[in-house]
C-alpha positions as CSV (number, residue, x, y, z in Angstrom):
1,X,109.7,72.4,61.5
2,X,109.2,75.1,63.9
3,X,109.7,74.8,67.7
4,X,109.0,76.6,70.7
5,X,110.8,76.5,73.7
6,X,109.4,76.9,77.4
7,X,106.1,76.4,75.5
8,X,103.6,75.2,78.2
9,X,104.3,79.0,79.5
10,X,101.6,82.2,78.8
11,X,103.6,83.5,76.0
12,X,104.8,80.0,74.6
13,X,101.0,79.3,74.2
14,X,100.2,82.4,72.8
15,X,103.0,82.3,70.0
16,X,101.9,78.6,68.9
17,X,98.1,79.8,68.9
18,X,99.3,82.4,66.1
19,X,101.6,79.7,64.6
20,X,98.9,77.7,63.6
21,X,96.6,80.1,62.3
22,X,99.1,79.9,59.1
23,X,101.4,76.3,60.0
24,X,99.6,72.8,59.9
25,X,100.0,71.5,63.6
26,X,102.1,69.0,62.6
27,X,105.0,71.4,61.6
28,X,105.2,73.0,65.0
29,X,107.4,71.5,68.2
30,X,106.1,72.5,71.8
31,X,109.6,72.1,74.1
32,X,108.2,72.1,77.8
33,X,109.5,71.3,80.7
34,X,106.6,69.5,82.0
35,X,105.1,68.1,78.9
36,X,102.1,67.5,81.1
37,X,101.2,71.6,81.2
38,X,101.5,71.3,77.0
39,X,99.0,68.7,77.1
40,X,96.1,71.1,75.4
41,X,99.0,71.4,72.5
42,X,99.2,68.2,72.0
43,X,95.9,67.8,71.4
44,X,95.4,70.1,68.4
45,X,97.8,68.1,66.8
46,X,101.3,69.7,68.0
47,X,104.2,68.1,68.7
48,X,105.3,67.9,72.5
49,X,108.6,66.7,73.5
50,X,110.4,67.1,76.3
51,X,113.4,70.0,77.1
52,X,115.4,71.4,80.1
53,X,116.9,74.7,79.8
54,X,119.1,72.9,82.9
55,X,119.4,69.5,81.5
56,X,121.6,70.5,77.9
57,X,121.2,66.2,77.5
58,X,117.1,67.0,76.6
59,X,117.7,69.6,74.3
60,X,119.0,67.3,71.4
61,X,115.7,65.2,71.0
62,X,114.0,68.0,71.9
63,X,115.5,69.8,68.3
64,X,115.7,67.2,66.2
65,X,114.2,68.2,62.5
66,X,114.4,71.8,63.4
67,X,114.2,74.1,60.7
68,X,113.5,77.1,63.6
69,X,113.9,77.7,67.2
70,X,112.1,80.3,69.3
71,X,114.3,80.7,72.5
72,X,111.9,81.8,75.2
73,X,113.9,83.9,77.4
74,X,114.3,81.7,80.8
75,X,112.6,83.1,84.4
76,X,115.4,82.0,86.5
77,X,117.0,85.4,87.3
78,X,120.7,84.7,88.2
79,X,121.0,81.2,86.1
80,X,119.8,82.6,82.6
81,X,122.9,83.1,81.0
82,X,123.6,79.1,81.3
83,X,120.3,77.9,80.7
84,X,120.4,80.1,77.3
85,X,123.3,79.2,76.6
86,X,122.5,75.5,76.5
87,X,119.6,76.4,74.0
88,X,122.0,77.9,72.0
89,X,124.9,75.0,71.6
90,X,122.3,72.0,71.0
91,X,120.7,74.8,68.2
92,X,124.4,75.0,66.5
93,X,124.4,70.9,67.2
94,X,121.1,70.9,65.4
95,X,121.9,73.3,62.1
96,X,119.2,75.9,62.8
97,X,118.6,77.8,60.3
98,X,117.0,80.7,62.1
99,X,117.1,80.7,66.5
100,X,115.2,83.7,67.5
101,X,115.5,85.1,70.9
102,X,113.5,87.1,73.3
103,X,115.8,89.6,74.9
104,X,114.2,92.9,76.7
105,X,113.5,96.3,75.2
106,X,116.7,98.6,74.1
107,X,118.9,95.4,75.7
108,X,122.2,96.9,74.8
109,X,121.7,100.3,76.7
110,X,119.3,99.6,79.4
111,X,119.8,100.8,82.9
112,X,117.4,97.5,83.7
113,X,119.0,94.8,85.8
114,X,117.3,92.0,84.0
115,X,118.8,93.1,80.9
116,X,122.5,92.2,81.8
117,X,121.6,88.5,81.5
118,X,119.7,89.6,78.1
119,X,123.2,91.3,76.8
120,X,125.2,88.6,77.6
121,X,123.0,86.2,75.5
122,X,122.7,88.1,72.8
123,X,126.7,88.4,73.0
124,X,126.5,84.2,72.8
125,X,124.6,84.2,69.8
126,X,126.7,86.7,67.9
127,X,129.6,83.9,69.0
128,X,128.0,80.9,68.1
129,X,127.1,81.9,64.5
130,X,123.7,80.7,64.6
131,X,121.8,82.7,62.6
132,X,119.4,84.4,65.0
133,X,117.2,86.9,65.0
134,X,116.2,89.2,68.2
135,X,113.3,89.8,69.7
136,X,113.8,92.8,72.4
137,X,110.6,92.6,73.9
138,X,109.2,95.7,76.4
139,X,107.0,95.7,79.4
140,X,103.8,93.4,79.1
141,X,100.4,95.1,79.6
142,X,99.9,92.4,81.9
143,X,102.7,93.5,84.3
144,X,100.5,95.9,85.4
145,X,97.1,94.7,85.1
146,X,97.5,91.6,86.6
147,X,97.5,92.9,90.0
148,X,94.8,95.5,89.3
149,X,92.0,94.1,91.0
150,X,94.1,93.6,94.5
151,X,95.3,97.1,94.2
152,X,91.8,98.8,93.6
153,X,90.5,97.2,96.0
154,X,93.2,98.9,97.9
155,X,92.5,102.4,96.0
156,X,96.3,102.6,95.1
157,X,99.0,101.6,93.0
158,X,102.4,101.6,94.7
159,X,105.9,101.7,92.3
160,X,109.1,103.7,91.6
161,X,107.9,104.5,88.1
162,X,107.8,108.5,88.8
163,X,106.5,110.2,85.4
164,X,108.6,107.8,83.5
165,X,107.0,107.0,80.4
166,X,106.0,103.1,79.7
167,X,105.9,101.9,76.0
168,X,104.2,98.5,77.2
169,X,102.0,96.2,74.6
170,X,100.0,93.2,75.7
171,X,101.6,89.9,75.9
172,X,99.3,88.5,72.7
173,X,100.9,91.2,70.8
174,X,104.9,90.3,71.3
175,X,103.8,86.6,70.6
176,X,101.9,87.5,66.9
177,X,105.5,89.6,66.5
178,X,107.5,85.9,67.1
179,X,105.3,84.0,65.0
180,X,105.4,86.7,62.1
181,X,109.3,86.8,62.5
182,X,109.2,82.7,62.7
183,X,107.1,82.8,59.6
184,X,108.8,85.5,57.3
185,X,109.9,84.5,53.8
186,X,112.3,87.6,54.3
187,X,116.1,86.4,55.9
188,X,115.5,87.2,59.6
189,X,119.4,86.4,60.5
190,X,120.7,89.4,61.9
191,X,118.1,91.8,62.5
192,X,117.4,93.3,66.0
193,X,113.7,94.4,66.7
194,X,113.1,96.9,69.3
195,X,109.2,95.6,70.4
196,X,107.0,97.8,72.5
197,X,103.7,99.7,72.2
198,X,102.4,102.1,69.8
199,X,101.7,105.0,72.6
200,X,103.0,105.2,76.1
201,X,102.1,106.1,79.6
202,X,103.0,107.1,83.1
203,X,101.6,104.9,85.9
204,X,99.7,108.1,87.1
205,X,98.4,108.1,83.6
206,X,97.1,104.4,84.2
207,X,95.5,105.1,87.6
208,X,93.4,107.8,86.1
209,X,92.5,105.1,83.3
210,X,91.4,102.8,85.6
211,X,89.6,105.0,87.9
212,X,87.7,106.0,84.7
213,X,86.8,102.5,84.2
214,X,85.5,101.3,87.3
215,X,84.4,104.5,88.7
216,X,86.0,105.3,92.2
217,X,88.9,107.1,93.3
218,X,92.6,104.8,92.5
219,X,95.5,106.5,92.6
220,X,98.9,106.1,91.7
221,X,101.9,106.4,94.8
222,X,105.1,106.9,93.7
223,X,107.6,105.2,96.1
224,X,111.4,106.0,96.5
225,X,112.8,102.3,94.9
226,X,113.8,101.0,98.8
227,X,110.6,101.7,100.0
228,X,108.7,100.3,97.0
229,X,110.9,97.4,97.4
230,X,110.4,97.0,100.9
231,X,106.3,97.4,100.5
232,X,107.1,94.3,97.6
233,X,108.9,91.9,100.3
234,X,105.9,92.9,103.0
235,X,103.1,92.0,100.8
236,X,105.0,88.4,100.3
237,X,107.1,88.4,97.2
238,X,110.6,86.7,97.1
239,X,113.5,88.6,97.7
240,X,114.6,88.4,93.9
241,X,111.3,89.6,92.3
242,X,111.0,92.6,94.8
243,X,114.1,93.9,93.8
244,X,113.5,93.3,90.3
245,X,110.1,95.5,90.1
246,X,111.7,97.6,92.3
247,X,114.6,98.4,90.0
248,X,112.3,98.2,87.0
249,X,110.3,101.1,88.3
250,X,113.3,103.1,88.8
251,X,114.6,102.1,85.4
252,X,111.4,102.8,83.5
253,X,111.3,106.8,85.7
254,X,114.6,107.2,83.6
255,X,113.1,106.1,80.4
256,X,113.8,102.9,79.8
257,X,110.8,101.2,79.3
258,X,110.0,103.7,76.2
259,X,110.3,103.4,72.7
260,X,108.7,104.6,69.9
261,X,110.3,103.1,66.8
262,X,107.1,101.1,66.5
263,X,108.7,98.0,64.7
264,X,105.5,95.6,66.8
265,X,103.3,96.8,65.3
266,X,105.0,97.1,61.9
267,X,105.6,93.2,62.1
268,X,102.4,92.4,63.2
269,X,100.5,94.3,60.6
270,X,98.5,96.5,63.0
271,X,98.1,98.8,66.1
272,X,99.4,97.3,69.3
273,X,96.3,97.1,71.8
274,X,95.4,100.2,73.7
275,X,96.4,99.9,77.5
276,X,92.7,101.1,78.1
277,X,91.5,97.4,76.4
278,X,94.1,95.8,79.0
279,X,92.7,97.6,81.7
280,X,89.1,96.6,80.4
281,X,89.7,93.2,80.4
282,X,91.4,92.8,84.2
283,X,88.1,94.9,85.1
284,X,85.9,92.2,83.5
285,X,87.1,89.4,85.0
């Protein structure tokens, strides 16, 4: 039995998509915490059952018969650490013999602030002694195209990113990477992947692409992180995920949203998708 945790979320619902190409429905466990938003898994035939990250109490039903756990890395910025940690203890409870984790790209060095919450999980693994395996996912395609047809309407794209090189992959691409790890016949326990795309870029780099694409001017305008920050809180984010893109963008200008040891696309047995096919696809909609 494999399950998923925070699986009614985008890259929950990718990963099971991939797990059933190759794992009969009814070996697969969808851990939401609205079972409700897992109700399209449910009907192909996958388990649902219900699990808090903040309710530890869930998390027992939730893994019962589980051979494999896919710990979905928590949003809650600031409470993470906890919520994993929960995962973790009612995994041990549960005899797992394989929790795999997804942790951010070169976790152990990174000048990211979201990846202090990452180290300190992957510290509570190594203590638990659950086998684990994990996933150090980089920067989604989708970071960036998300937002692209509000900012070209605009002509620009704002960050802190300078010429900092970005390694990013698209979201479909990290999830084929869990469900290969999920579905090895190779012992997983121990191994640290280092997940990001094939080539990288600089955000001035992705302007030009997209100006290609939908022919008209968009340009990229690099920000001092404050500012960038500031231009984050004005167009209505929260406090919290302004300063994170903020810092990100001044993290990634340093390098640390790089990578080339290319050990996505080894796992998923092919290229990672072009950023240009990102772009062609937020264009299209």
């Amino acid at each position: 039995m494999i399950v998923i945790t925070g699986a009614s979320g985008q890259l929950g619902h990718l990963v099971i998509a991939e797990l059933l190409k190759t794992v009969p429905a009814s070996h697969v466990v969808a851990v939401a915490r609205n079972v409700d938003k897992a109700a399209d898994l449910a009907a192909l035939g996958v388990h649902v059952r219900h699990g808090d990250y903040t309710k530890p109490e869930t998390l027992n039903s939730a893994f019962q018969g589980a051979d494999k756990i896919l710990l979905i890395s928590s949003d809650a910025i600031g409470a993470r650490v906890a919520q994993h940690s929960a995962v973790i203890d009612a995994a041990k409870r549960a005899g797992v013999r394989l929790l795999a984790y997804t942790s951010v790209l070169q976790a152990d060095t990174s000048s990211l602030g979201l990846a202090d919450e990452h180290r300190q999980t992957e510290a509570a693994l190594k203590a638990s002694g659950v086998p684990a395996v994990v996933l150090r996912n980089g920067w989604y395609h989708e970071n960036y195209t998300a937002g692209l047809p509000t900012a070209l309407a605009k002509g620009q794209l704002f960050g802190s990113a300078g010429e900092g090189r970005i390694s990013s992959a698209a979201r479909a691409d990290y999830a084929a990477a869990a469900a290969a790890v999920l579905t090895s016949g190779d012992d997983q326990a121990g191994n640290v992947y280092e997940l990001a795309g094939d080539t990288s870029y600089t955000l001035t780099e992705l302007a030009a692409e997209v100006s290609r694409q939908a022919q008209k001017p968009f340009l990229y305008v690099n920000l001092p992180e404050a500012e960038y920050k500031a231009a984050l809180l004005k167009a209505g984010l929260p406090e919290v995920f302004a300063e994170l893109l903020a810092n990100s963008d001044a993290a990634a200008a340093e390098g640390a949203l790089q990578n080339d040891d290319r050990h996505l696309s080894r796992l998923i047995g092919r290229p990672t998708m072009p950023f240009s096919e990102s772009v062609a696809q937020a264009l299209a909609r």
